[in-house]
Every structure is written in C-alpha cells, then in structure tokens.
N, C-alpha and C positions, 0 to 999 in steps of 0.2 A: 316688855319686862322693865320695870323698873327699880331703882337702887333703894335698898332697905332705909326705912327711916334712920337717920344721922349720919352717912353718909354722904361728904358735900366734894363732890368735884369741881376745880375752880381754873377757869384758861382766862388769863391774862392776857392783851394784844400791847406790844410793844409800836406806840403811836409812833407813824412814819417807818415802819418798817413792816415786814410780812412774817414778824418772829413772833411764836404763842408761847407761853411762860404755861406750863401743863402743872397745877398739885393735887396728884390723887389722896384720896380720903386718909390714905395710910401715912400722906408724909410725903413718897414720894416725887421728885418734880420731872419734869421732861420738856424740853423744847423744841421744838417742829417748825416747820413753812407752813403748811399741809392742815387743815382741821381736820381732817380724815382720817390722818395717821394719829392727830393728836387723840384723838376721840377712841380711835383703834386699840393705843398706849394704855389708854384710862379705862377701857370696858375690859378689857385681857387680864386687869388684877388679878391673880398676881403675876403673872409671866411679865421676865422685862424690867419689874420694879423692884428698887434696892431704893428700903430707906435709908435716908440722909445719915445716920449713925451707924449702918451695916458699913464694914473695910469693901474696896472695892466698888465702891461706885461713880 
C-alpha cells in the first residue's frame, strides 16, 4: 500500500543520539527511539496524532 500522491512523511535522526524527530503529512511530529514505533505513529493516521494547533498536545 502506498501513500497517496502529496503526502510526504519525514523522520529526522538526531546525530549522536538514537532520537527520530517523526512529521506526519498532516503536521503532526512524534519522537521515538524505535523506527518501528516511529513508522507505526505515522502509518496509524490519524489515531495518536494532534496537530501542532489542536489544545492538548
């Protein structure tokens, strides 16, 4: 399955450490140890994700 055209997921690696900087398509960010969970975070759209402008995130 792949993600519709213009949808761009993007995992950043914080050099010298084992942190992923997660920002799903929508905005949302997430950061993880883990690719697996990161990647879990990101495919799950939307469960989980609160954009950066929703209260409570």
């Amino acid at each position: 399955m792949s993600a519709p055209a213009g949808e761009v997921y993007r995992i950043d690696w914080l050099p010298g450490t084992d942190v992923l900087h997660g920002t799903c398509h929508c905005g949302a960010r997430h950061t993880a140890e883990d690719p697996v969970a990161m990647w879990d975070w990101m495919l799950a759209h939307p469960q989980g994700h609160h954009h950066p402008r929703e209260s409570g995130s």
